[in-house]
C-alpha positions in Angstrom: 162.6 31.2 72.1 159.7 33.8 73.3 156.5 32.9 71.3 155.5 35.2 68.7 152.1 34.3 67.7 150.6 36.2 64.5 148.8 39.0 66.6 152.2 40.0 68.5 154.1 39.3 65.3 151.6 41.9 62.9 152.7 44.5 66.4 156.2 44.4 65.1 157.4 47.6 63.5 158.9 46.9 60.0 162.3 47.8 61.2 162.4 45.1 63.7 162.9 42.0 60.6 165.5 42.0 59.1 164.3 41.6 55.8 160.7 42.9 54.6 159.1 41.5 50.9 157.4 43.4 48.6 154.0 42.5 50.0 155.0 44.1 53.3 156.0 40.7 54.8 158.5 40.8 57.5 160.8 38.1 57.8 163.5 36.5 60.1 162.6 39.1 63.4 165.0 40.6 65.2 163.3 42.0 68.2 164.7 40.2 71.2 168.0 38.4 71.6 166.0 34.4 70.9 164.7 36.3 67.4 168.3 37.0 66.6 170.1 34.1 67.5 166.9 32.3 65.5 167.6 35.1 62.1 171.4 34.0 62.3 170.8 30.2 62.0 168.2 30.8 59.4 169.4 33.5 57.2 171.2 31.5 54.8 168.6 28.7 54.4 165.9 32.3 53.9 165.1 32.2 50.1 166.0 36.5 49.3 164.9 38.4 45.9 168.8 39.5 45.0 171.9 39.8 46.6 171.1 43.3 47.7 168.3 42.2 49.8 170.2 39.4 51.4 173.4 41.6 52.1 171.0 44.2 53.8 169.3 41.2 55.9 172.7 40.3 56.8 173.6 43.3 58.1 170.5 44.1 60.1 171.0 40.7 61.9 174.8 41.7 62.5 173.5 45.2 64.1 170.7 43.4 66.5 173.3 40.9 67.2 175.4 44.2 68.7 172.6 45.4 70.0 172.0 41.7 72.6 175.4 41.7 73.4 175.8 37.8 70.6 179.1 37.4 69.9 179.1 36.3 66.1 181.7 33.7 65.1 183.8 35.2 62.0 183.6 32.0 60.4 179.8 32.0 60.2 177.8 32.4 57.2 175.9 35.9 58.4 178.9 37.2 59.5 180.4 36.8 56.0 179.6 39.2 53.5 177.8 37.7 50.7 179.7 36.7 47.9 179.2 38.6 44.5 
């Protein structure tokens, strides 16, 4: 996976996480096609505030999965919606 060390990680526009706390803190990146592949194996071990949050997460990763050209298996945990 490319390196992203804090200074190229505080370069990140907000909209390239896929989830961002309250604080302003992005987290699981989705800017490059390692990022995402990383943000899918880690989203459901990623602790979220509410359901919303995790189901909006989800779907960012599912749209920069797209966006790389990663097939998503449909029995996967992201590609699952969340469970309410």
């Amino acid at each position: 996976m490319a390196d992203l060390d804090t200074a190229n990680r505080k370069k990140l526009d907000k909209e390239q996480f896929a989830y961002v706390d309250r604080e302003g803190t992005g987290h699981l990146p989705v800017n490059d096609e390692a990022h995402v592949r990383n943000a899918i194996a880690r989203w459901n071990q990623t602790d979220f505030p509410s359901k919303t949050a995790k189901e909006q997460a989800r779907r960012k990763i599912l749209a920069a999965a797209r966006r790389h050209n990663i097939d998503v298996s449909d029995d996967g945990m992201v590609a699952k919606p969340a469970a309410t």
